[in-house]
N, C-alpha and C positions, 0 to 999 in steps of 0.2 A: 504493500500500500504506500510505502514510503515514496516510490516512483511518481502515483497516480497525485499527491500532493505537492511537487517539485511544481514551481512556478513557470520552468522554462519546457515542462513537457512538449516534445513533438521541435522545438526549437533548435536552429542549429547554435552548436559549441562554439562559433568563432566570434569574437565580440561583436564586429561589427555586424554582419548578419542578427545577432544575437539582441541586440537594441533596439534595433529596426523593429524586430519580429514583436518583441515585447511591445514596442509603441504600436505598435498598426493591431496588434491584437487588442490592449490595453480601449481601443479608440473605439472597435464593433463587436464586444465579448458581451455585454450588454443590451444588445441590438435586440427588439424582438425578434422572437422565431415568426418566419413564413413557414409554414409546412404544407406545400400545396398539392402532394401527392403520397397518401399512407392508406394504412388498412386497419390506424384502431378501431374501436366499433363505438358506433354513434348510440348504441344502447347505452354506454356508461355516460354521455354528457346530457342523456334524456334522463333516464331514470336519477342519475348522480347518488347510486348507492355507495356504500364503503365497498371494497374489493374485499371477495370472501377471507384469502389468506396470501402470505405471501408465495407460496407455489402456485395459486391459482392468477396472481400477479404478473409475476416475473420468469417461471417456466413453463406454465402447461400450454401458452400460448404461443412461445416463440420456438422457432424452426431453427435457428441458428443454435440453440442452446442444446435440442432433442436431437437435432441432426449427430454433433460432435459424441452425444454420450452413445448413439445408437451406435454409433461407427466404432466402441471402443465394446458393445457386447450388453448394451444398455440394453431393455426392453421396453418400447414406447409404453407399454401397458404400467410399468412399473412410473413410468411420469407421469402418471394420469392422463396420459393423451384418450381423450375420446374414440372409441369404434363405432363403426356405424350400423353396426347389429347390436350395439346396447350392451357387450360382452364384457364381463367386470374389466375395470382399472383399476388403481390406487387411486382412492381417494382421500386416504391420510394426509394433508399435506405436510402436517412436518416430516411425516415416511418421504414423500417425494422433497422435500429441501433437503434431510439428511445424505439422502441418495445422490445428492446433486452438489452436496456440500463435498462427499467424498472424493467425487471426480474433479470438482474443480480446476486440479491442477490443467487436465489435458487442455484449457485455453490458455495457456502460457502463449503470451508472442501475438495472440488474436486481437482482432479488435472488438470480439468481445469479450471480452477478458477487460478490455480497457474501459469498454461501455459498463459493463457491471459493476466496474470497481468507482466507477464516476456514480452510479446511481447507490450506491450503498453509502459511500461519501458523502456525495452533498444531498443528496435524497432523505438519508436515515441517517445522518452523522454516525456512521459505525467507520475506525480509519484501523479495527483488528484484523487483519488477513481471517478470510472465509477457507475453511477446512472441517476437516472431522470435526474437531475438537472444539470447535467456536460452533458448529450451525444453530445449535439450541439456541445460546445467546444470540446470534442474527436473528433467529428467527421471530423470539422473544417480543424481540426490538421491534420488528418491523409490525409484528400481529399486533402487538400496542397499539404502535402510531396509525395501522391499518382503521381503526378503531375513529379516528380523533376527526373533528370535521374538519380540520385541513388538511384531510390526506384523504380527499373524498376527490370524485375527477373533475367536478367543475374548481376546484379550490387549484387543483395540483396545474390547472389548464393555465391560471392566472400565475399562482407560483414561477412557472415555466415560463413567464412571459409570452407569452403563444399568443400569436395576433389576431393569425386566421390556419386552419385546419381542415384541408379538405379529406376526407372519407372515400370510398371506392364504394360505389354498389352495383349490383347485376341489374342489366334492363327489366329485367321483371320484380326487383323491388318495391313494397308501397312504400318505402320513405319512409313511413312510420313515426320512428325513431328523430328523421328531423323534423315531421312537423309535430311534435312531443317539444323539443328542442324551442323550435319559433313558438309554441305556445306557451314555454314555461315563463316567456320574457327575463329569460339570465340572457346578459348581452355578450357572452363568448361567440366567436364566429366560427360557425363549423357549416361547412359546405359540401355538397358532395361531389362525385366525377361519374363520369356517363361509362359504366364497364358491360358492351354489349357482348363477351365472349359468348356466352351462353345459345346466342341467337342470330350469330353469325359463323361459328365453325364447325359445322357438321360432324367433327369428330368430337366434340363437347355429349356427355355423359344426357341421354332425354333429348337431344337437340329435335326433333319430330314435337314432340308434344311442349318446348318451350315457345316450339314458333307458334303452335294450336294459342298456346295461353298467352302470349306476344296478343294476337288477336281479339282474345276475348278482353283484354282486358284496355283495350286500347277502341275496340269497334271497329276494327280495320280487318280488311280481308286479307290472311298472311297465306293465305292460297295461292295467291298471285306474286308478280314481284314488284308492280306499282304500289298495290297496298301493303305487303309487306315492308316497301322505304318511308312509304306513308306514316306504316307503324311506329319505325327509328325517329322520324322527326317530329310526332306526335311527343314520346317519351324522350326526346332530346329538349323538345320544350320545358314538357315536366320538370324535369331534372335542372331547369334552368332556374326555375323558379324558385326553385329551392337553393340557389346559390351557385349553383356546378359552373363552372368557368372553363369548365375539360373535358374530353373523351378520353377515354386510356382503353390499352389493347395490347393485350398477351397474345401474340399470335408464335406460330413456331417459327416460321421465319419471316423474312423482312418483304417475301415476293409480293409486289400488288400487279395489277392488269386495267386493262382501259378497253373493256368491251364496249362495242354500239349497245345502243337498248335493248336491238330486238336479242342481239347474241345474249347478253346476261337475263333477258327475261326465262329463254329458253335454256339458258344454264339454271337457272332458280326452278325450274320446272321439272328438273332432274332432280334437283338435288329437292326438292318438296317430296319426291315421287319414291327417296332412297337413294337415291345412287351409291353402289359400293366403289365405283371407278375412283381410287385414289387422285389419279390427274385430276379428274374433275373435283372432288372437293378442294384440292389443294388451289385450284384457279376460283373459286369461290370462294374461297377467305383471300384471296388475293386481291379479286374484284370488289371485296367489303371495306378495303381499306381506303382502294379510291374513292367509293361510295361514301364513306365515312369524311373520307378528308371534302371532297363538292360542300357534305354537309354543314362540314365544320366555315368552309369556305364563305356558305351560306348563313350562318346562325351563329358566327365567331364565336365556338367552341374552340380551343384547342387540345388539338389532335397529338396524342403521345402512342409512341408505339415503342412495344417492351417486348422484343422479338428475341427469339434466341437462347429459347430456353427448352428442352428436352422434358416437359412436365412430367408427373409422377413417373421418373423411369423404371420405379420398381413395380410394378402389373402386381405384386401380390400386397406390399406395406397400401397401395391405391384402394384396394378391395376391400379391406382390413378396415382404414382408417382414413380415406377420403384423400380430397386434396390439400398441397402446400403444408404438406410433411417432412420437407426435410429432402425430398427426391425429385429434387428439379434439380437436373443438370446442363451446364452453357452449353452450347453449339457453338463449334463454323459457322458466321454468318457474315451473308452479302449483302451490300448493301448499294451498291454502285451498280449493278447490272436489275436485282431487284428492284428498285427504288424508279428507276426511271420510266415504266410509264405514269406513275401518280405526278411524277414532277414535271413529264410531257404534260399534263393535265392541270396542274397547280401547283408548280413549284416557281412561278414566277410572280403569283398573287404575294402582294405588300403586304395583305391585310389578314393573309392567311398566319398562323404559328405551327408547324408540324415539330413533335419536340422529339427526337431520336434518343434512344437508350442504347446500350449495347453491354453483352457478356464477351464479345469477344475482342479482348483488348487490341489486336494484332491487327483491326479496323479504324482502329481511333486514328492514324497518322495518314494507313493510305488512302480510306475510304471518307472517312465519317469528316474529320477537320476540312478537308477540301470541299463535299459536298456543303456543308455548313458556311462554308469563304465564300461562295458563290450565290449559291438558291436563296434569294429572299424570305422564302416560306422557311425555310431549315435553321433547326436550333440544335443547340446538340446537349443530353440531357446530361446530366454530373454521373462518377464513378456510381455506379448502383449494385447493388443485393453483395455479389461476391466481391467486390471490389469497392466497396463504399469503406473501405481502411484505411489510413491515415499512407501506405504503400500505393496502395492503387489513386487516393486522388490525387496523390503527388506526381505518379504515371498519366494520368488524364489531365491533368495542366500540362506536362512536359511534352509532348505528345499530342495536343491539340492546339495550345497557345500559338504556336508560330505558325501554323494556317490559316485557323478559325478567328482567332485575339479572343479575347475576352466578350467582349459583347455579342457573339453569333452562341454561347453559353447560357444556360439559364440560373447560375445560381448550385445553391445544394438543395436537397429533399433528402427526407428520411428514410420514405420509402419502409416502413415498420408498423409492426403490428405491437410490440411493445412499449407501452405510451411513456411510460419512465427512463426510456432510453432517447429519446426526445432530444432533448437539452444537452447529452452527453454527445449524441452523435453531432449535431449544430457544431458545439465543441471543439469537437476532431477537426472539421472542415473548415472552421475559422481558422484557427491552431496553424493547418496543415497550408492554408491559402496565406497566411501572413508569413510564414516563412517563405513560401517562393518568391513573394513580393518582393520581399525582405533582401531573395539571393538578387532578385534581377535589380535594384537598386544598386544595390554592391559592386553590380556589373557594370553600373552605366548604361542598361539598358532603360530603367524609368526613373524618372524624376520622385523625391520622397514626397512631395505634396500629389502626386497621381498614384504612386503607390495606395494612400490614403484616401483617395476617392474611388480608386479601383476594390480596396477592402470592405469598405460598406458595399460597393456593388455584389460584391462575392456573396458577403452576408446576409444582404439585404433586399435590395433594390431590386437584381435581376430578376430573383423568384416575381416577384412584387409583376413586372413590367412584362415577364413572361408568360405569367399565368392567369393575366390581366384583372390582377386582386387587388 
């Protein structure tokens, strides 16, 4: 813990750099959070109960945590991860913090290891290394303060400084939860984002009977494919209502298409009807993205896309225990041979935002900063999921800065389902962006007063201007 309280964390050793870093950090450490793209759940800011305990807090929900112990012989069962047959778990949770207190060590080196040790910190002033031999006392600690109304989630929302919080939800959503939220009249801003997987990739789990309820619930004919985009912009509306400023889109890779009408009607027509022809679904989540982006074009949503992820690869932990377990793994992805009919189609619109993500790092210099330099529409979105470590955004500055600069970037996002690690991740990417500042100062490549106007952007502003919050 001794490390996690060092003032110059993450900072480089040379003085001058070293000063720098401190003042430019010193200036937006402070800043509110934007967080304009996560997965906590808008249940805790409606209802605003206390969190049952601390496992049901700070493990049973997060995948980075269950991923590592399962990889070491852990059983999800034994971390209370829910089945979706109802099939017992642990539901002890000091049994699961004990279990988790034991393993510990294996996140040496991680960044979450860093983010934990920041939320036990300054979260629950505990500054005792977490082991065997302390969880009790952690636990103690935290199931007290669990208890106390300022450790309830609209309190810890303000704590955190958090400005605005946008949410993810599936097209078929009722929102519920925010208009719960807008009727409690607490003035935290929690918004949500347009996530149509469900009812746009025909390899999605129901995809037949999402598009039936797409319809019913919308009064739009999803038999067809006019009414079917009908539907999306019907509930792109919705969704607007409630605050959404964004689309987001998990597809598996980045391919989109630019069919005539009649060709994608008659593609929807297959794919309504079943189609098992892989080609053909894979050209309909291709053709959804262009659809998607026209729309966004039209109804200035901005379009993010989170390609390049191999979801549940394990077929049997998927069956077991649903999605976003812990077994998504990156892809090889393209994005420059992909990408270009949507950008034939709008990647030249001003007013458009299309925000690019990527797993695979080896894209960031040839593919992704170039297209970004150029296309109007193209933002390129910060280190994410694997690579959201104080290593990888220091890789995605290095590696994109000198194509793209700064402003074709949007910022950081958290990207988390862990609402306590909020503030620590912010953190890291302040931390990690006031050093590079810091080196390119040293360099003679920026001025110390743009250094400083470029760190609030980092921190602040970009997300802000990005995500148009």
């Amino acid at each position: 813990m001794a490390a996690l309280t060092d003032p110059d964390l993450l900072f480089a050793a040379e003085a001058r750099p070293l000063s720098l870093a401190r003042d430019l950090y010193a200036a937006v450490k402070d800043l509110p959070i934007v967080s304009p793209h996560g997965h906590t759940d808008p249940r805790w800011y409606a209802l605003n109960e206390a969190f049952p305990d601390p496992a049901q807090l700070l493990i049973v929900p997060d995948h980075y945590i269950f991923r590592m112990l399962f990889s070491q012989g852990v059983r999800l069962e034994e971390l209370g991860v829910p089945t979706l047959d109802g099939s017992p778990v642990e539901t002890d949770g000091r049994t699961i913090w004990r279990r988790f207190a034991k393993h510990y060590y294996l996140f040496r080196g991680t960044p979450t290891r860093l983010w934990f040790d920041h939320v036990l910190a300054h979260l629950f002033g505990i500054d005792e290394p977490l082991n065997a031999k302390t969880a009790d006392r952690h636990y103690d600690t935290i199931a007290t303060l669990l208890q106390r109304e300022d450790y309830r989630p609209r309190a810890l929302f303000e704590r955190f400084n958090i400005e605005v919080i946008a949410t993810t939800e599936g097209a078929l959503d009722d929102l519920r939860w925010h208009q719960m939220i807008r009727d409690s009249g607490w003035e935290g801003r929690v918004v949500t984002a347009y996530r149509p997987d469900a009812v746009v990739d025909p390899d999605f789990e129901g995809f037949s009977a999402n598009l039936d309820r797409l319809g019913d619930i919308t009064g739009c004919d999803t038999g067809n494919w006019a009414g079917y985009l009908d539907a999306h912009r019907q509930r792109r509306a919705l969704f607007k209502s409630f605050g959404a400023t964004s689309s987001d889109h998990g597809h598996p890779t980045a391919d989109t298409a630019n069919l005539s009408d009649a060709a994608a009607a008659e593609l929807f027509n297959r794919i309504r009807r079943g189609s098992d022809d892989e080609r053909e679904r894979k050209l309909f989540r291709a053709q959804m993205l262009t659809e998607m982006a026209k729309m966004s074009r039209d109804d200035g949503l901005v379009l993010q896309i989170h390609p390049g992820s191999w979801r549940n690869h394990s077929p049997s932990i998927f069956q077991k225990f649903g999605r976003d377990k812990g077994f998504d793994i990156p892809t090889r992805t393209d994005y420059v041979t992909a990408l270009k009919p949507l950008l034939d189609c709008v990647g030249l619109e001003r007013d458009l935002t299309v925000i690019l993500f990527t797993l695979d790092e080896t894209s960031y210099a040839r593919e992704l900063a170039p297209l970004a330099g150029v296309y109007p529409a193209l933002k390129l979105g910060p280190a994410w999921w694997f690579h959201d470590s104080p290593e990888g955004i220091r890789r995605f500055r290095e590696m994109t800065s000198e194509t793209a600069g700064f402003y074709n970037t949007v910022g950081f996002n958290d990207d988390t389902r862990a609402f306590p690690s909020i503030p620590a991740r912010h953190d890291v990417a302040r931390r990690v962006d006031c050093a590079f500042l810091a080196r390119l100062v040293t360099e003679h490549r920026l001025g110390e007063d743009e250094a400083h106007e470029l760190a609030q952007e980092l921190a602040y502003t970009l997300a802000k201007k990005a995500y148009r919050l």
